[in-house]
C-alpha positions as CSV (number, residue, x, y, z in Angstrom):
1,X,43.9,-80.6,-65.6
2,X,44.4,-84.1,-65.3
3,X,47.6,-85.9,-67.4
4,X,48.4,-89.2,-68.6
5,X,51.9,-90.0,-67.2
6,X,53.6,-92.8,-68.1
7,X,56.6,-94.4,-65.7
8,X,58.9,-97.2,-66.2
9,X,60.4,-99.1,-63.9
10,X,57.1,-97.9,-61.6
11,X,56.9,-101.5,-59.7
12,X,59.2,-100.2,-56.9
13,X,61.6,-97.6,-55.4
14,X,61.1,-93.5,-56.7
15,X,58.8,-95.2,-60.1
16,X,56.3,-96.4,-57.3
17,X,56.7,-93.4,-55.2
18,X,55.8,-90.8,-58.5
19,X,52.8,-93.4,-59.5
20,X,51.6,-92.8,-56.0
21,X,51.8,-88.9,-56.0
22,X,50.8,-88.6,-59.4
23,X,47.6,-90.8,-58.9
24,X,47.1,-88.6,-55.8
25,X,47.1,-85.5,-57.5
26,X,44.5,-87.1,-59.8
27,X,46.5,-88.1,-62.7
28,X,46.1,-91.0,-65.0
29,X,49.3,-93.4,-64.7
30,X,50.6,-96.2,-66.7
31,X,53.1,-98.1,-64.7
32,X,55.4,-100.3,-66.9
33,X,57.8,-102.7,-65.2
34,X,59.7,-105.9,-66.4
35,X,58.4,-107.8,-63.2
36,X,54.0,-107.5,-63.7
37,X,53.4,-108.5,-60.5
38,X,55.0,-105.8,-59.0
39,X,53.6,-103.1,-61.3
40,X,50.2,-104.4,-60.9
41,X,50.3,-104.5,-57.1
42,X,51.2,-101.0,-57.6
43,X,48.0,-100.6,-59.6
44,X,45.8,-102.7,-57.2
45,X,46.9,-99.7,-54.5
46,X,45.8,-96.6,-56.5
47,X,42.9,-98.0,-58.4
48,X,41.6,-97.1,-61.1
49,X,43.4,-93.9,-62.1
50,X,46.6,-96.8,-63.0
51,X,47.3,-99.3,-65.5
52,X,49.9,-101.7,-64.7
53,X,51.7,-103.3,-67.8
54,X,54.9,-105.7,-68.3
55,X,57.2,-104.3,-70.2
56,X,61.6,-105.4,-70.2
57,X,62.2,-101.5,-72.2
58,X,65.8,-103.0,-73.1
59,X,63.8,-105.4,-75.6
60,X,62.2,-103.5,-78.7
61,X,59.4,-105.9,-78.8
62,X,58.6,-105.5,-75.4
63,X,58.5,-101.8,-75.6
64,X,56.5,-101.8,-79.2
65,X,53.8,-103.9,-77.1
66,X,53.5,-101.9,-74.0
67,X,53.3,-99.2,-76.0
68,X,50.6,-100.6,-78.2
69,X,48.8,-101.8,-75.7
70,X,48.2,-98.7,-73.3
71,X,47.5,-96.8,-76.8
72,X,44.5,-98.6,-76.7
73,X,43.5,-96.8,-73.4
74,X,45.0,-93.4,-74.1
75,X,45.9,-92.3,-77.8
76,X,47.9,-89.4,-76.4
77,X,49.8,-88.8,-73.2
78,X,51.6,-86.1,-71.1
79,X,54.4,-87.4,-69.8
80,X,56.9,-89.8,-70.2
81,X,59.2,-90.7,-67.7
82,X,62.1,-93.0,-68.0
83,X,63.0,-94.5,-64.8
84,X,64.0,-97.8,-64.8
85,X,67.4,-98.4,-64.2
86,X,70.1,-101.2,-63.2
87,X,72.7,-99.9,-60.4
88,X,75.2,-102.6,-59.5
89,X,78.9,-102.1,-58.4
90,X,81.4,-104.0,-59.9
91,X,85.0,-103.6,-61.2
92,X,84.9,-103.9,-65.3
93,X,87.5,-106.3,-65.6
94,X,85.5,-109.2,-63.0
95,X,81.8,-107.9,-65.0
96,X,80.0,-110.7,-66.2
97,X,78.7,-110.4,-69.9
98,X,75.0,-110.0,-68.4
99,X,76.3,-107.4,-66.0
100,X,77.3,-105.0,-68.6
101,X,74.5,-106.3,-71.4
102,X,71.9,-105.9,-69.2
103,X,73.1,-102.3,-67.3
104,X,73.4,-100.7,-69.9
105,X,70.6,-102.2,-72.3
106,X,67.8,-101.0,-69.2
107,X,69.8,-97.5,-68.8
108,X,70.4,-96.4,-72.3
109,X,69.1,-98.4,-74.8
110,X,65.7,-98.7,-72.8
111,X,65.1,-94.7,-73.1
112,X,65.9,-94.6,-76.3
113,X,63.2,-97.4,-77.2
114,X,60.8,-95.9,-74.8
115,X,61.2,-92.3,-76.2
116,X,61.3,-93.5,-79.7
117,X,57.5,-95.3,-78.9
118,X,56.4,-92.8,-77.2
119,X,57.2,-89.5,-79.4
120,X,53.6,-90.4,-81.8
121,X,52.1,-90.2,-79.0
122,X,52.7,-87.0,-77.8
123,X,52.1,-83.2,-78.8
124,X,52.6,-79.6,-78.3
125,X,53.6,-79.2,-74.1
126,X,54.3,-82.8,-73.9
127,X,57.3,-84.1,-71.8
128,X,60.3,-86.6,-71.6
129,X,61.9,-86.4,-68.6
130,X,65.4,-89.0,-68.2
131,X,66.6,-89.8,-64.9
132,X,70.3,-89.7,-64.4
133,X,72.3,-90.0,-61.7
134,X,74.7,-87.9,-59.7
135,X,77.7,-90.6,-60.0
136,X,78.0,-89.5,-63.4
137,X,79.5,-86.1,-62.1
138,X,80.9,-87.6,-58.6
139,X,83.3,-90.9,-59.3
140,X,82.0,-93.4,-57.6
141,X,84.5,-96.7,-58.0
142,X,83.4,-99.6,-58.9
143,X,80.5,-98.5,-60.7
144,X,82.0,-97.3,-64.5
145,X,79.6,-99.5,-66.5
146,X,76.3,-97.6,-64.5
147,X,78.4,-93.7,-64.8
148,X,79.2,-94.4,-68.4
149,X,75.3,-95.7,-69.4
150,X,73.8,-92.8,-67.0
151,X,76.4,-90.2,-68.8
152,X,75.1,-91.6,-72.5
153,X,71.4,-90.5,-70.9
154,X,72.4,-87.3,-70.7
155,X,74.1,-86.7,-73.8
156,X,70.6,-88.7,-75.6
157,X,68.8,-85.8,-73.6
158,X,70.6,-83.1,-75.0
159,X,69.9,-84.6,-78.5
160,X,66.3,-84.9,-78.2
161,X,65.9,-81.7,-76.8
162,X,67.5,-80.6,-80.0
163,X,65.3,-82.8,-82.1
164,X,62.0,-81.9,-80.4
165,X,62.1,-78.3,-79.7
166,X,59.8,-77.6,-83.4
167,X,57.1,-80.3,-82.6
168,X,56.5,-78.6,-78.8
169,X,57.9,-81.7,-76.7
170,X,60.0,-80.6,-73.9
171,X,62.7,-83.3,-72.4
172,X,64.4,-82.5,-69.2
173,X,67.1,-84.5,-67.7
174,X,67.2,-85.3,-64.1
175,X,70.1,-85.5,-62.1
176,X,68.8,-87.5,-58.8
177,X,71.3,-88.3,-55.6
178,X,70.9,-91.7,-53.6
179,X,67.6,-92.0,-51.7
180,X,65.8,-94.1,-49.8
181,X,62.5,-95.2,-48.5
182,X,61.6,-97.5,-45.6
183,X,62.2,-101.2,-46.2
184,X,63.9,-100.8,-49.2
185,X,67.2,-102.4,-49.4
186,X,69.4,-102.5,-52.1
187,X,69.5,-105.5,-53.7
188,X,73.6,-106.2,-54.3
189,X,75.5,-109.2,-52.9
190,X,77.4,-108.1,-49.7
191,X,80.2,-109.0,-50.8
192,X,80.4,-106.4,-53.8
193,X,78.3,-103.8,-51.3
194,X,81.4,-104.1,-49.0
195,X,83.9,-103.9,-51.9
196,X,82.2,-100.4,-53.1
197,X,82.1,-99.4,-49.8
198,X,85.5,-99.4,-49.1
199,X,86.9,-98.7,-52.4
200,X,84.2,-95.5,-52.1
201,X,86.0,-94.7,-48.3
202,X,89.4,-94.3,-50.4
203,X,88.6,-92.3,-52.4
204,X,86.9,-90.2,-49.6
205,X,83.2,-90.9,-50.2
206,X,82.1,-91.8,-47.1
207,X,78.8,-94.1,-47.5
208,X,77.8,-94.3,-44.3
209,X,78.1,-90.4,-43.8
210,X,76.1,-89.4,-47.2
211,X,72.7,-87.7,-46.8
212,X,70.2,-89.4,-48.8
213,X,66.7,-88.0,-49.6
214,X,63.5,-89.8,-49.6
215,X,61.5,-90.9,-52.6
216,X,58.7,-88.8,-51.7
217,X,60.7,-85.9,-51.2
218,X,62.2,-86.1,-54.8
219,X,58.4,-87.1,-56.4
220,X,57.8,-83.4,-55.2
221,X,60.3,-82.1,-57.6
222,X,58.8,-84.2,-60.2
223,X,55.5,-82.9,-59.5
224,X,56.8,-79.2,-59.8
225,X,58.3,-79.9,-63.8
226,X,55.6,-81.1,-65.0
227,X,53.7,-78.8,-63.5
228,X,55.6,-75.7,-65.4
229,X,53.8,-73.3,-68.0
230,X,54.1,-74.2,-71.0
231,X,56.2,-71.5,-72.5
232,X,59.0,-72.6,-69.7
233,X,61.3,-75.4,-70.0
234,X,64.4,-77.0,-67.6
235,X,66.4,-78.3,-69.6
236,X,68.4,-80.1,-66.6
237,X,67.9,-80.8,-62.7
238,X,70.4,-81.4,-60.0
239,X,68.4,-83.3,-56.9
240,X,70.9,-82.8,-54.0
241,X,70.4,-84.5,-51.0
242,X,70.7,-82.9,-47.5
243,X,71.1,-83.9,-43.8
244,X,67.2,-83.4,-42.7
245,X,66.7,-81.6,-38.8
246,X,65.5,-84.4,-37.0
């Protein structure tokens, strides 16, 4: 049967990449992004099965629009995934007041306001799924402000789980390593990416030597919990990457 999914952060990188298997499959998506002519040119590729709207989800009022706005297209929804993030490495002490405002107002606060929209609109089987990241569990330097918003994810997961579990709405929490699609670069001054880089190699994380997985790959996973019987629920996912054969 066909569900309304709703992405943030769907204008680009593994949002874009689940709008595209998702429509695919013959879903319904909603594609929310702070940029709208990114999410839109998203839209413009899969057709009609997407609705593209803007929407910053670190501002309330933003969100409460979005949310009013789609809700005018679908009253009730699937799926919910929050995926818009902010990765940027930096040491705390040099961060810039927008650096840390803004990392972790689009990783933790945005979820929150997204969940907390969404959650009327949703029933028995429905599902939240966050995306977190595996630098929570492996210590990436220069990149505390991103660990400690993508580590308050996870412990708001938890919560809702707790707080959902009588009204039927599953949450899962995604764990995701780095990936990578062609073209996409990561959008980071050099001078910082060669910082992290060797401040990484120090500490023995080799950058260069990592495996990463592709965006495709990982919408499979994505396609797979959603997919689940009802009467089963994950509560949390660890995406590891591996060295493909080539």
């Amino acid at each position: 049967m066909s569900k309304v999914i709703v992405i943030t952060g769907a204008g680009m990188g593994l949002g874009r990449s689940l709008a595209r298997r998702f429509a695919a499959d013959g879903d319904q998506v909603v594609l929310l992004g702070r940029s709208y002519a990114k999410v839109q040119a998203v839209a413009d590729e899969l057709g009609e099965r997407a609705l593209a709207l803007e929407c910053d989800v670190s501002s309330p009022d933003s969100v409460r629009a979005a949310f009013a706005s789609f809700g005018k297209r679908h009253e009730k929804f699937d799926v919910l995934i929050n995926n818009a993030a902010i990765s940027q490495p930096f040491l705390l002490a040099e961060a810039t007041d927008d650096q840390i405002v803004k990392i972790v107002s689009t990783n933790l606060i945005g979820p929150m306001l997204c969940a907390r929209a969404a959650i009327p609109h949703m029933g028995h089987g429905s599902h939240i799924i966050n995306v977190s990241s595996e630098s929570v569990a492996l210590k990436f330097p220069h990149m505390t402000v991103y660990q400690a918003s993508k580590a308050g994810l996870e412990r708001l997961s938890e919560g809702l789980q707790q707080e959902l579990e009588a009204s039927g709405i599953k949450v899962t929490l995604v764990r995701a390593g780095q990936m990578f699609e062609e073209g996409k670069t990561w959008d980071v001054d050099p001078e910082a990416r060669m910082r992290f880089a060797q401040a990484a190699m120090r500490v023995g994380i080799n950058l260069r030597e990592r495996p990463l997985s592709h965006y495709k790959s990982v919408a499979s996973v994505f396609r797979g919990l959603i997919d689940l019987p009802e009467d089963v629920q994950l509560g949390t996912v660890t995406i590891h990457a591996r060295h493909a054969r080539n």
